[in-house]
Backbone as CSV, one residue per row, in Angstrom:
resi,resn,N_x,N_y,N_z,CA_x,CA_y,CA_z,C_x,C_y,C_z
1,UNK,104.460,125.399,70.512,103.050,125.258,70.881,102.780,126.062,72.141
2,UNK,101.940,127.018,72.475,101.322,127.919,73.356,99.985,127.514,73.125
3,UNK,99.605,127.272,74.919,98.322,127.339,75.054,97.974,128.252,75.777
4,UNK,96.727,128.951,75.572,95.284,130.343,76.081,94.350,129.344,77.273
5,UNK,94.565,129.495,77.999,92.985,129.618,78.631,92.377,130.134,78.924
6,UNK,91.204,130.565,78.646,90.212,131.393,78.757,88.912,131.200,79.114
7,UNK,88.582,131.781,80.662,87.226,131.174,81.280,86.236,131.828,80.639
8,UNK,84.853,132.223,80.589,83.552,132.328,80.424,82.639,131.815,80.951
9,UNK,81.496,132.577,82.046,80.623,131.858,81.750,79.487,132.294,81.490
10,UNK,79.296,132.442,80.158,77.969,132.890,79.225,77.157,131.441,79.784
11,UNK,75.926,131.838,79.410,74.400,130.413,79.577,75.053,130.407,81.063
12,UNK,74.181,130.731,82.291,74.531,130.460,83.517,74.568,128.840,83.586
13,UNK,74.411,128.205,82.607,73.922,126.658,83.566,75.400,125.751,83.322
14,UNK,76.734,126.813,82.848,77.402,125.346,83.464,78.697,126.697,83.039
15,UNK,80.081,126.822,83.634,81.160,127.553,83.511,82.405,126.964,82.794
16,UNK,82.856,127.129,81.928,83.592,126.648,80.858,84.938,126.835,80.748
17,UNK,86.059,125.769,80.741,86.992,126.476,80.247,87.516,126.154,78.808
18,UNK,87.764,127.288,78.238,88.324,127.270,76.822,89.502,126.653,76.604
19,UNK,89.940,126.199,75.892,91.638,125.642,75.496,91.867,126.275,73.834
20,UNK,92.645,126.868,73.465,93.097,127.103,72.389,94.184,126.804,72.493
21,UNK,94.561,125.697,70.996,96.138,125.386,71.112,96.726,126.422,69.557
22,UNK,97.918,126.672,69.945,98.306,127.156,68.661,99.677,126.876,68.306
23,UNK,99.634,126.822,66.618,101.563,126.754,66.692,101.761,127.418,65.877
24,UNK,103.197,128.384,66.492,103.524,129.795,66.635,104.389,129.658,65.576
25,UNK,104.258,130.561,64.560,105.311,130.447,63.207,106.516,131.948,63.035
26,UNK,106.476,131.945,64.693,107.734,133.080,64.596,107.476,134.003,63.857
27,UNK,106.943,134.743,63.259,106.768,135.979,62.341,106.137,137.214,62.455
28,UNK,106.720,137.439,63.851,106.470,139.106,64.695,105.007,139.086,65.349
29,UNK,104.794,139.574,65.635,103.007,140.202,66.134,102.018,140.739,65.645
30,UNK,101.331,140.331,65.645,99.649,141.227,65.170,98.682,140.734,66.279
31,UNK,97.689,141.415,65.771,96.420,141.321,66.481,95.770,140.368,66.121
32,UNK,94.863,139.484,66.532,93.989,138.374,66.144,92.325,138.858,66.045
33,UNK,91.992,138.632,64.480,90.565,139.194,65.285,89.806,138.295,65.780
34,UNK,88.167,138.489,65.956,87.209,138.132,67.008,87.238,136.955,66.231
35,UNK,87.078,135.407,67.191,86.831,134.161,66.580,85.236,133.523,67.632
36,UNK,84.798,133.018,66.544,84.072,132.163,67.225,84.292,130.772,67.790
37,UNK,84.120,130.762,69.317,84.287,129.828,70.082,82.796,128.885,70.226
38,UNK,82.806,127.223,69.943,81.601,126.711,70.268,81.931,125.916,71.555
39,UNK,80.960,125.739,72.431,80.717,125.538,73.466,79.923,124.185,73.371
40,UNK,79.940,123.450,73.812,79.821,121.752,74.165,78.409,121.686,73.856
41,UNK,77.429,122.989,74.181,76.006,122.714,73.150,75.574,122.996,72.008
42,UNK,77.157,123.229,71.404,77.062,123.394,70.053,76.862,125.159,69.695
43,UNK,76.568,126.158,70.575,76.400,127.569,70.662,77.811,128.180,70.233
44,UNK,77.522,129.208,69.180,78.511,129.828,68.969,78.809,130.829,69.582
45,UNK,79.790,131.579,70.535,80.220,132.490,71.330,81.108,133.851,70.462
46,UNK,80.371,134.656,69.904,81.160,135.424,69.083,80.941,136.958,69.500
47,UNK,80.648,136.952,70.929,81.097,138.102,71.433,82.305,138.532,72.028
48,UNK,83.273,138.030,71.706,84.341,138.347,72.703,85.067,139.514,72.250
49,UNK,86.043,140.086,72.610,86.789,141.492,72.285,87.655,140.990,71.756
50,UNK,88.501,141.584,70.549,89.561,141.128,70.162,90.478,141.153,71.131
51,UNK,91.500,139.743,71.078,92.474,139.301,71.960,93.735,139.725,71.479
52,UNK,94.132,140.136,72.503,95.291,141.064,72.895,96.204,140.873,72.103
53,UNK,97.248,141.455,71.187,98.445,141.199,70.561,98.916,139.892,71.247
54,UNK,99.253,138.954,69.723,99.951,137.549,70.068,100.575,137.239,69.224
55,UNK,101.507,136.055,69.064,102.390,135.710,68.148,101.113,135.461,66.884
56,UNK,101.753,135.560,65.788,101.825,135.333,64.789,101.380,133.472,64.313
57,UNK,99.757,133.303,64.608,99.854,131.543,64.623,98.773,131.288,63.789
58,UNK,98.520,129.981,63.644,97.358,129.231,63.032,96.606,128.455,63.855
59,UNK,95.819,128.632,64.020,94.796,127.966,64.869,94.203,126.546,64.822
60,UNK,95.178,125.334,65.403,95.543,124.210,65.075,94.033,123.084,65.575
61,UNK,93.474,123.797,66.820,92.651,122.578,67.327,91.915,123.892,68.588
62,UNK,90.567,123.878,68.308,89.781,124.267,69.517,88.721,123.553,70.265
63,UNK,88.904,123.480,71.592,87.954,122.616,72.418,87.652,123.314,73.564
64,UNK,86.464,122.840,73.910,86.084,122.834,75.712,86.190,122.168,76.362
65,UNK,86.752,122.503,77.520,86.923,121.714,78.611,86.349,121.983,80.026
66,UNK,85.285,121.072,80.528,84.410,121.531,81.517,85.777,121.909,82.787
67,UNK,84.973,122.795,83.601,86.108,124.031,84.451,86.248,122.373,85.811
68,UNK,85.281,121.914,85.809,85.025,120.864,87.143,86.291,119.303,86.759
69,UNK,86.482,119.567,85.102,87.844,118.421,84.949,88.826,118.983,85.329
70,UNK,89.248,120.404,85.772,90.248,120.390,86.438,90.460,119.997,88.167
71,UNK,89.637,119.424,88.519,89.589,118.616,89.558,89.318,117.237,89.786
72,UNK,89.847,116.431,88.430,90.393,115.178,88.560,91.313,114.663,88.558
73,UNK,91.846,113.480,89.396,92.835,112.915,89.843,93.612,112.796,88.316
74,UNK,92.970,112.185,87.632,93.839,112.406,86.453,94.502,113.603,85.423
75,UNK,93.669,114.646,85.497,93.830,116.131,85.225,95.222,116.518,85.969
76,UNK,95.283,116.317,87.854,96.214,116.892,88.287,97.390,115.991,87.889
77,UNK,97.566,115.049,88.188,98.450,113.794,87.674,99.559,114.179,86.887
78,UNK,99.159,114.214,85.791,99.230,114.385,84.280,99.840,115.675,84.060
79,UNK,98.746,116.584,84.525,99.366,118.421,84.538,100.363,118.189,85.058
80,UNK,101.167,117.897,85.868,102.018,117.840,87.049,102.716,117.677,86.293
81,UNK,102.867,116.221,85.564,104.070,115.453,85.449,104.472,116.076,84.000
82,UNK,103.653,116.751,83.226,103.559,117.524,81.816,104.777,118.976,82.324
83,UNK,104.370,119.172,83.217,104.649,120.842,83.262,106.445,120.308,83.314
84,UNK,106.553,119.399,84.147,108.156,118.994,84.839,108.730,118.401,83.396
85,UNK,108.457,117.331,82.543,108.727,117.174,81.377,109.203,118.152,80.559
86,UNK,108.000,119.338,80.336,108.412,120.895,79.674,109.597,121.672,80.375
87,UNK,109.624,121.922,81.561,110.295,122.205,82.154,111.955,122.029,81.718
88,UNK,112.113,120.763,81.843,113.639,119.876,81.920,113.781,119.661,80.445
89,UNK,112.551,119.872,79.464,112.601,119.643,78.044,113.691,121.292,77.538
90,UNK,112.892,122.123,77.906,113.442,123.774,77.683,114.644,123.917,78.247
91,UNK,115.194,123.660,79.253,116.109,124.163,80.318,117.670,123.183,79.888
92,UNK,116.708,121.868,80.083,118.137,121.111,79.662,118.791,120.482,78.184
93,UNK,117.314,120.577,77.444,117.371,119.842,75.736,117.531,120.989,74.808
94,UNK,116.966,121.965,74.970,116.315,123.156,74.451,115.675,122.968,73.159
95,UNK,114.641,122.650,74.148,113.617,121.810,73.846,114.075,120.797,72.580
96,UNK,114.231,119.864,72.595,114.669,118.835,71.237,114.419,117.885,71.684
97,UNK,113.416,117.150,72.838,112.660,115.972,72.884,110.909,116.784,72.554
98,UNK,110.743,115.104,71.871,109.276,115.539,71.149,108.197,115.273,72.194
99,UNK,107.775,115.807,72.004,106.145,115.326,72.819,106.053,113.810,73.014
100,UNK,105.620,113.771,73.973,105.055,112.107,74.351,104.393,111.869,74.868
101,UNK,103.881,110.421,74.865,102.650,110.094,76.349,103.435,110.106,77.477
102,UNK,103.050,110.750,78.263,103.445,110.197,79.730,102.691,109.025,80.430
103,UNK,103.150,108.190,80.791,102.524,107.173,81.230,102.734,106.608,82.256
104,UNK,101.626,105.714,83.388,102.539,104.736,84.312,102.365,103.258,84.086
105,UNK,103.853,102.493,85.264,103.571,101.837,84.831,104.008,101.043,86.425
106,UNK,103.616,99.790,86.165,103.958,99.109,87.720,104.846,98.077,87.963
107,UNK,106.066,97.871,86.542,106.688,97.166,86.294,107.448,96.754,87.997
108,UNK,108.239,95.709,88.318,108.784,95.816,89.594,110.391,95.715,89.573
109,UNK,110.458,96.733,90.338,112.086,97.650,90.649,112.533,98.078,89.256
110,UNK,111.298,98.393,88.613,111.634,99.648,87.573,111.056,100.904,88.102
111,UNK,112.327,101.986,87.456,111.531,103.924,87.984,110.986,103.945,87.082
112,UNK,111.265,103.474,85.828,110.515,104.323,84.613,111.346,103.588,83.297
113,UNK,110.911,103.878,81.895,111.474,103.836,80.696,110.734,104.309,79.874
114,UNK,111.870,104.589,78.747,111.678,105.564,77.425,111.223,104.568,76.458
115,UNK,110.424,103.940,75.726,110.095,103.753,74.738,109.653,104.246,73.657
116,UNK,110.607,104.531,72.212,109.775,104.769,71.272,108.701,104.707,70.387
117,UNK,108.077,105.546,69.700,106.445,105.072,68.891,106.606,103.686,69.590
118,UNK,105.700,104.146,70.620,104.884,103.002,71.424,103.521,103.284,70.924
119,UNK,102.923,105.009,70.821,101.827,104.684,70.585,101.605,105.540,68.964
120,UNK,100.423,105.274,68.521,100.315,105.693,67.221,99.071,107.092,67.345
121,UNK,99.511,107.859,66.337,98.342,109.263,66.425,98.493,109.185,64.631
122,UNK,96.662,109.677,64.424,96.352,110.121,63.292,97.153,111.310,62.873
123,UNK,97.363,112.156,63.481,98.181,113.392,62.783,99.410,113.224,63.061
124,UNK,100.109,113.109,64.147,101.637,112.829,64.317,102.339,111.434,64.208
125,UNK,101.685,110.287,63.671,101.485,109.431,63.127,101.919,108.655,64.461
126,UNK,103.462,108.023,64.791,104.177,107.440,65.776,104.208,108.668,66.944
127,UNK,103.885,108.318,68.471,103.808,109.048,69.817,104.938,108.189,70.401
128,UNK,105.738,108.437,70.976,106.964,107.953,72.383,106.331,108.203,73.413
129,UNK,106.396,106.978,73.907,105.621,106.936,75.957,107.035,106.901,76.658
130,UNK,106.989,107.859,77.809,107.887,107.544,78.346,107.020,107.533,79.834
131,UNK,107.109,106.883,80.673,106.357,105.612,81.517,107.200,105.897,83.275
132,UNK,106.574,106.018,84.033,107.109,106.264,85.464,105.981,105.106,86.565
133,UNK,106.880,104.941,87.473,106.070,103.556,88.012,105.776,104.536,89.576
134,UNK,104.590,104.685,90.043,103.874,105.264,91.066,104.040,104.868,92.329
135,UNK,104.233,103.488,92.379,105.045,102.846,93.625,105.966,103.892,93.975
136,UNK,107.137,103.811,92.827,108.376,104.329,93.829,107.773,105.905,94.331
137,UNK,106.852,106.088,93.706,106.884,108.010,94.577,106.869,107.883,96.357
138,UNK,106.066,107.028,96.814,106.091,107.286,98.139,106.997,106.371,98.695
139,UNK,108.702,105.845,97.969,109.487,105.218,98.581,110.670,106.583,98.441
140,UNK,110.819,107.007,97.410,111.663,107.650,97.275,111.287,109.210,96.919
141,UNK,112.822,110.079,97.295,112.484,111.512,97.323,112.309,112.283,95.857
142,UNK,111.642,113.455,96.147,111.292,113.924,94.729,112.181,114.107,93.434
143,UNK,113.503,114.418,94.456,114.805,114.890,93.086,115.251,113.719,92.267
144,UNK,115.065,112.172,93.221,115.025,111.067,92.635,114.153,110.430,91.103
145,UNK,112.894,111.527,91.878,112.078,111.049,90.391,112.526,111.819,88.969
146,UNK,112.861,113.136,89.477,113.151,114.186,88.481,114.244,113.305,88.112
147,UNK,115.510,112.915,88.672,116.257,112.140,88.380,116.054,111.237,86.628
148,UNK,114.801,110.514,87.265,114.470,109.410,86.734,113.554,110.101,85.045
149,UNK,112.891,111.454,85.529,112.412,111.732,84.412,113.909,112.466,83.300
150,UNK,114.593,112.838,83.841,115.496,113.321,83.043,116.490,112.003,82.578
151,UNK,116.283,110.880,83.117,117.371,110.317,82.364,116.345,109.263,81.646
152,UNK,115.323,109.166,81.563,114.255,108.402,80.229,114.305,109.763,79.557
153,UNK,114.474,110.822,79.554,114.622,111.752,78.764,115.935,112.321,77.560
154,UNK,116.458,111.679,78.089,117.864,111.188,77.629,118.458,110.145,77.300
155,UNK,117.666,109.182,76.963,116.891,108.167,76.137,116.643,108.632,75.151
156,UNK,115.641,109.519,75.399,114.944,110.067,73.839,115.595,110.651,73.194
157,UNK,116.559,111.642,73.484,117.275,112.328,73.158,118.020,111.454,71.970
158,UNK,118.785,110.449,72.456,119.374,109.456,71.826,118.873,108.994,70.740
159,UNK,117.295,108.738,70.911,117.417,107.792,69.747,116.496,108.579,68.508
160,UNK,116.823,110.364,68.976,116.334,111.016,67.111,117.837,111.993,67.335
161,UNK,118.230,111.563,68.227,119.659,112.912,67.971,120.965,111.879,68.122
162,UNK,121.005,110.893,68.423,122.483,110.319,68.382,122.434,108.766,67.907
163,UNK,122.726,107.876,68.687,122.542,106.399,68.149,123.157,105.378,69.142
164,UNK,121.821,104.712,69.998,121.115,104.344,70.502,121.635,102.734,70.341
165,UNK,122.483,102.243,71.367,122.623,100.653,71.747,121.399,100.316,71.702
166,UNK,121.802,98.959,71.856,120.221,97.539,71.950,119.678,98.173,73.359
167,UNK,118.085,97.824,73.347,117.569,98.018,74.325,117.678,97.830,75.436
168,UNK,117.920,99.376,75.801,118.138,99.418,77.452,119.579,98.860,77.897
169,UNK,120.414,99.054,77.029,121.741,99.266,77.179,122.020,100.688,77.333
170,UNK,123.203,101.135,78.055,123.643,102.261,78.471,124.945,102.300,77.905
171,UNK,125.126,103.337,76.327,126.435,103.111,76.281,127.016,104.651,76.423
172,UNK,127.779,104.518,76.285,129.180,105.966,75.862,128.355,107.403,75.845
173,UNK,127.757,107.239,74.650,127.090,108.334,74.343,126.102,109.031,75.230
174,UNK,125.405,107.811,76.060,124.334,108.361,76.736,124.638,108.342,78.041
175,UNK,125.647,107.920,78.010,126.850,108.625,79.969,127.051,110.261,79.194
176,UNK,127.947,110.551,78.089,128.209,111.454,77.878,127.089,112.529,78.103
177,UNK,125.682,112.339,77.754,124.470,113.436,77.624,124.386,113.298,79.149
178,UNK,124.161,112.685,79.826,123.788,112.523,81.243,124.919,113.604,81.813
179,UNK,125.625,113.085,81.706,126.757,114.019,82.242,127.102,115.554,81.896
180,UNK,126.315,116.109,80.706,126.186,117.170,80.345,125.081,117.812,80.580
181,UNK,123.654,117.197,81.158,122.959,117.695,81.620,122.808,117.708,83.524
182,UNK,124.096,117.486,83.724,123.681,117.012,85.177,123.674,115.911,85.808
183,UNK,123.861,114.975,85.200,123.198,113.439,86.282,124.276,112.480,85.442
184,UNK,125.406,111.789,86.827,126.689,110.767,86.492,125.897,109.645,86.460
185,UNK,126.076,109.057,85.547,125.695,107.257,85.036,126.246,107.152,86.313
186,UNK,126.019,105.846,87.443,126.634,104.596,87.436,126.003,103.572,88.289
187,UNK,126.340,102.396,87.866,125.497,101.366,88.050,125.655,100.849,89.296
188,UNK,125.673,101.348,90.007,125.286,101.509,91.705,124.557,102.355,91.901
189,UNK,124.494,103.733,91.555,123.670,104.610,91.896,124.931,105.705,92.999
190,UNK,126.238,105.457,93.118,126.907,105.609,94.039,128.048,106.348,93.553
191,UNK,129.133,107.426,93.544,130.497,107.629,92.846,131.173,106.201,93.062
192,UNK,131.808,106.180,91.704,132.759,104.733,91.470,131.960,103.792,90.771
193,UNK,130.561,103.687,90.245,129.916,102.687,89.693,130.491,102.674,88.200
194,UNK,130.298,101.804,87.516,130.491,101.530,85.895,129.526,102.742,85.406
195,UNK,129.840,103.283,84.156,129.162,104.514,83.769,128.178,103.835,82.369
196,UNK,128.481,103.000,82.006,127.357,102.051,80.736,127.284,100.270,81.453
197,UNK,126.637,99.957,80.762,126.083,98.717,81.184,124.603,98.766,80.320
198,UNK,124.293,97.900,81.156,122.518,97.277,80.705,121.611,98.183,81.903
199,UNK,122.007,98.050,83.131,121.428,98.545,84.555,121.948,99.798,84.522
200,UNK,121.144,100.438,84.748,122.332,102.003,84.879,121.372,103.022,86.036
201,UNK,121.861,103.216,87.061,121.270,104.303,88.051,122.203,105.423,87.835
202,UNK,121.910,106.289,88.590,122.349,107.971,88.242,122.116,108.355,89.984
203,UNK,122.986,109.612,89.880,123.376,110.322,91.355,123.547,112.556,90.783
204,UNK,123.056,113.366,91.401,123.410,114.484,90.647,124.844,114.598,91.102
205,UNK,125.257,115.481,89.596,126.546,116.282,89.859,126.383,117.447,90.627
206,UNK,127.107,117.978,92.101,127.275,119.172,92.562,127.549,120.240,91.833
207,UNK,126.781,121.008,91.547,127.317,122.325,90.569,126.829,121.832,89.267
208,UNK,125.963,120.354,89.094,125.754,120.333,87.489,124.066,120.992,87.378
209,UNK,123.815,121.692,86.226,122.641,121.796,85.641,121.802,121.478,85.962
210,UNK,121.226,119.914,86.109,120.556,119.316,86.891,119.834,120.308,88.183
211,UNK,120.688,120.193,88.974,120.154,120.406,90.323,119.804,121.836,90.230
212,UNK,120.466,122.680,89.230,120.418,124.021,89.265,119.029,124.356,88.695
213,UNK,118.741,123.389,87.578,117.600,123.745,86.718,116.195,123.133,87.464
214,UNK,116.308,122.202,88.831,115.898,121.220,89.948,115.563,122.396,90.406
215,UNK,116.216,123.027,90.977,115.705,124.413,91.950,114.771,125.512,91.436
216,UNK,115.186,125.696,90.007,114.019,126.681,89.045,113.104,126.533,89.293
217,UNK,113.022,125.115,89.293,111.679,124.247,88.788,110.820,124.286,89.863
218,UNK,111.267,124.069,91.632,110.413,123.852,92.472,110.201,124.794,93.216
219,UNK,110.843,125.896,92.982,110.787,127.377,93.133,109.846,127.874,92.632
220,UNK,109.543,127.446,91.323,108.273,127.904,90.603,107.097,128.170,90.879
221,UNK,106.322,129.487,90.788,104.717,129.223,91.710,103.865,128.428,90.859
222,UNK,103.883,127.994,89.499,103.277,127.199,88.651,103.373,125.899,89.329
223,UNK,104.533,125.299,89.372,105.083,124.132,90.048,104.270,123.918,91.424
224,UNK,104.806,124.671,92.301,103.953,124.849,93.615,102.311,124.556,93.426
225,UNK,101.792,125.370,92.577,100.213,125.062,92.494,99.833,123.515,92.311
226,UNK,100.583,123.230,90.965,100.412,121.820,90.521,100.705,120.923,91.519
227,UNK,101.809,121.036,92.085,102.537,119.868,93.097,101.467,120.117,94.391
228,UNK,100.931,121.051,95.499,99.976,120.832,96.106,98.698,120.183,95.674
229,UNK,98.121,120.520,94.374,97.094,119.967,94.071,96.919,118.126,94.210
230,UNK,98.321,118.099,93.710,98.614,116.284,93.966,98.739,116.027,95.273
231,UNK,99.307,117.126,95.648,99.910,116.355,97.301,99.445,117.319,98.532
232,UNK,98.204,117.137,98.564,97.829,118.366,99.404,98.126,118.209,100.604
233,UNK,98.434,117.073,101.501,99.297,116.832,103.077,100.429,117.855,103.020
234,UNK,101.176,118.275,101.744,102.005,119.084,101.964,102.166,120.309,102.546
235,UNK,100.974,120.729,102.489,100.895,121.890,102.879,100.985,122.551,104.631
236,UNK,100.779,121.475,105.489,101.042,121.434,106.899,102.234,121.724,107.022
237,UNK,103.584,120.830,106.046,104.567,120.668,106.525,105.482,122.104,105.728
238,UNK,105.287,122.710,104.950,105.700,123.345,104.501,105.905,125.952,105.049
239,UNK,107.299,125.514,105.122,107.109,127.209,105.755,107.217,127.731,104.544
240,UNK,106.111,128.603,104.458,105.947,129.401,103.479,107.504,130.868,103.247
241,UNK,108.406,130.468,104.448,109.355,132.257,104.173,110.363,131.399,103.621
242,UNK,110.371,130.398,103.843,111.727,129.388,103.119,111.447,128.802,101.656
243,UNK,112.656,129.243,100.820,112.626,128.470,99.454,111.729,126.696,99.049
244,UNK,110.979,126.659,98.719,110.672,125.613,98.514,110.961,124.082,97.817
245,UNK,112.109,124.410,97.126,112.966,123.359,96.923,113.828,122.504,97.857
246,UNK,114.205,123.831,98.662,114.831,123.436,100.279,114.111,122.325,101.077
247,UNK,113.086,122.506,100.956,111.805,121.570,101.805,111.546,120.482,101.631
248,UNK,111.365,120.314,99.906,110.554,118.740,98.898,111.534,118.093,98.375
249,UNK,112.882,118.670,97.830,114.149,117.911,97.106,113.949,116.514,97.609
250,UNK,114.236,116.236,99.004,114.739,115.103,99.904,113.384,114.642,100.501
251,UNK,112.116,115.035,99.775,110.854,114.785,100.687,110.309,113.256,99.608
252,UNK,109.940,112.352,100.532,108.942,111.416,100.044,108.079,111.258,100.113
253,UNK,106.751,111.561,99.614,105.199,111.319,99.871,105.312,109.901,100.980
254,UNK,105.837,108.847,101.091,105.795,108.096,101.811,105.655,108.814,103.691
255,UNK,106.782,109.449,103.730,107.025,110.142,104.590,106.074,111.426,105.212
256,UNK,105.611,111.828,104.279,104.447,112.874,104.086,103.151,112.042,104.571
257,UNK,102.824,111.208,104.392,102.364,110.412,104.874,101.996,110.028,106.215
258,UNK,103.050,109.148,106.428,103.486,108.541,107.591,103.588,109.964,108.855
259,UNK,103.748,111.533,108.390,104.030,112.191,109.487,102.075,113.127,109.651
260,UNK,101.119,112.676,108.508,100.253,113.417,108.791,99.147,112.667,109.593
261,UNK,99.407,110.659,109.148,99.029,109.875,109.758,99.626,109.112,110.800
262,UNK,100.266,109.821,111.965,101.118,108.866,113.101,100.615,107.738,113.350
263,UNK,101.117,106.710,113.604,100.835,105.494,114.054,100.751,105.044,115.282
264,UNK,100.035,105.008,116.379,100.305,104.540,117.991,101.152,103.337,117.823
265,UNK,102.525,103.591,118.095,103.250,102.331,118.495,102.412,101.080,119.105
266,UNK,102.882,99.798,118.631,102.075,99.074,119.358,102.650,98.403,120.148
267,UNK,101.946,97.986,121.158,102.325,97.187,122.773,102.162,95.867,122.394
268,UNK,103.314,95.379,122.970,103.722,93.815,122.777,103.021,93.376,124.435
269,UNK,102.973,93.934,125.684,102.289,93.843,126.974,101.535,94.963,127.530
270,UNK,100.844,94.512,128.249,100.421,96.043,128.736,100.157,95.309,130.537
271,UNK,99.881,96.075,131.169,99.649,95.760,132.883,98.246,95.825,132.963
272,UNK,98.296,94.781,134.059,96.842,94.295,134.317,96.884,94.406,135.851
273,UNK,95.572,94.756,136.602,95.282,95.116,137.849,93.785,94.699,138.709
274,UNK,94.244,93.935,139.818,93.024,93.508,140.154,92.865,94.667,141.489
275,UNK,93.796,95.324,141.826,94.135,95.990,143.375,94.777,95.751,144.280
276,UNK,94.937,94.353,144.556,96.169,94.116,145.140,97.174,93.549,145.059
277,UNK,97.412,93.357,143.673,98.563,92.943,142.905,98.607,93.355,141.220
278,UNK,99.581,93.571,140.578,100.018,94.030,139.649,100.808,92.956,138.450
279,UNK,100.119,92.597,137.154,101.203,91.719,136.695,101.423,92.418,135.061
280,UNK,101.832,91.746,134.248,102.034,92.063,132.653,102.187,91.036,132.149
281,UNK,101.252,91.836,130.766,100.888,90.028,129.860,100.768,90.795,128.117
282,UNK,100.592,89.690,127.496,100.111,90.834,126.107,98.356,90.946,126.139
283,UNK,97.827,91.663,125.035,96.281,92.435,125.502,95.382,91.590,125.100
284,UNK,94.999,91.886,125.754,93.294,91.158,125.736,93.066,89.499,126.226
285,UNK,94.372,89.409,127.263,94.375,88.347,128.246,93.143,88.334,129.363
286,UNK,92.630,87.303,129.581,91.193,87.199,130.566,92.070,86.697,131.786
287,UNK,92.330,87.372,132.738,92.952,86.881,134.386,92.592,87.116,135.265
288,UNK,92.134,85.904,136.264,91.573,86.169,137.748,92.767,86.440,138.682
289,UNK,92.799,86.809,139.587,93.622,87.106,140.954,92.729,85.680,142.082
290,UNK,93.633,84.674,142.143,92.810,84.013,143.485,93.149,84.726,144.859
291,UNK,93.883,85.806,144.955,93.896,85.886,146.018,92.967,87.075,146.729
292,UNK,92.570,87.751,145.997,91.217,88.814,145.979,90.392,88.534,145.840
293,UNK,90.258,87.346,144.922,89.034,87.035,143.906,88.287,87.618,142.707
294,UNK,89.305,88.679,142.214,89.057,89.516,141.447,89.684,89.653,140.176
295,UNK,88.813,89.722,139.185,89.592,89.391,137.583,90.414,90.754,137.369
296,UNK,91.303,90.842,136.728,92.360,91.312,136.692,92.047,92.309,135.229
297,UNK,91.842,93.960,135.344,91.601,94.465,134.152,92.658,95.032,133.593
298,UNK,92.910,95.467,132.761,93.720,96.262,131.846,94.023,98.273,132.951
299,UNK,95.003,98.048,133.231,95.228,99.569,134.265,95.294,100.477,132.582
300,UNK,94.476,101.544,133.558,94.518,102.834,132.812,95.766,103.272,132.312
């Protein structure tokens, strides 16, 4: 599946973006001729120039999409977490997990899980959600989540390519894939943990895939676009002459946070002054001095 986008904006009164999806049947190149595109008032757009030599496809589903939804919280979200899915889908599966919902979820001291046909589609009949909980982003660092998306990903893997213990058991097989894509089972999260169980955390291998295909990824200027759009505080903290994986691997939005919004430590006392004596109390104490006669304010 390859998607086109293609802006226009014919009728000044609103700027459009196109989506064409297509699926590509491998069978060399040609030219596509001129198609008509309709536009959300129903106008047919059939001036365009024929488009440039492309694979060889069928033209599965065409829509518009106003240019202003790419500036919703849910648009960037979603794009984000889509592109990193594709990403780790190509690099580490090649490609052999299917499409899914991505979803969140707010379960507690869960990162995430793979569930199969969770949801149902008219054309692809059964959809797999695989589900990430939003809490942990601003507790923990980014390679953690990638972590977390590659091993519900390896889940999936399991249960149309191998065979899949009772739910949410971790057996043999799916230490073995983990471990071939990069990331050691064990149920600490630590070297030396049990490698199957029911609980199963993960740690990267030095030199495994993982981290290598981790660096592609956040290196990427695609990546970069998407990931500021979500996290735009980033951009203060970030040197543009240094690799950018170097920077975010070990970074937590929590932290990102916490360094764009400092906090004034707070005072358990502060000193109070009438002029001729000096004492300390906690704030917003009311105190006279009898020996001046003078109430006692808060010193500069």
């Amino acid at each position: 599946m390859c998607i086109f986008n293609i802006s226009n904006n014919h009728h000044n009164s609103s700027l459009w973006n196109f989506k064409l999806q297509f699926t590509t049947l491998k069978m060399g190149w040609t030219d596509l001729k001129p198609i008509s595109i309709i536009t959300m008032n129903g106008r047919g757009l059939t001036d365009w120039q024929n488009l440039p030599a492309l694979p060889m496809c069928l033209v599965r589903n065409i829509n518009t999409i106003p240019m202003s939804y790419q500036d919703k919280p849910t648009q960037k979200f979603y794009g984000l977490f889509q592109y990193i899915f594709d990403h780790y889908n190509d690099r580490l599966f090649d490609g052999q997990i299917k499409d899914c919902i991505i979803s969140i979820t707010r379960k507690k001291n869960v990162f995430g899980h793979f569930a199969p046909k969770r949801f149902f589609h008219a054309e692809d009949h059964e959809t797999d959600e695989l589900a990430l909980n939003p809490s942990m982003f601003v507790k923990f660092p980014l390679i953690e989540i990638c972590q977390t998306i590659v091993h519900e990903m390896c889940h999936a893997w399991q249960e149309y390519h191998g065979n899949p213990s009772r739910a949410g058991y971790h057996n043999k097989e799916f230490a073995d894939k983990m471990i071939e894509v990069g990331l050691m089972p064990s149920s600490t999260g630590l070297p030396g943990g049990k490698t199957v169980g029911q609980t199963m955390a993960d740690y990267p291998l030095e030199g495994g895939r993982f981290l290598e295909v981790s660096e592609e990824l956040m290196n990427n200027r695609i990546f970069e676009g998407l990931y500021y759009e979500v996290n735009p505080l980033l951009l203060q903290n970030v040197d543009n002459t240094k690799p950018l994986y170097d920077q975010i691997k070990d970074l937590s939005l929590g932290s990102v946070e916490s360094s764009a919004k400092p906090k004034p430590p707070k005072k358990s006392k502060i000193k109070y002054s009438c002029g001729c004596s000096n004492v300390w109390g906690k704030p917003e104490l009311q105190i006279h001095c009898n020996v001046c006669n003078q109430d006692m304010k808060p010193a500069a």
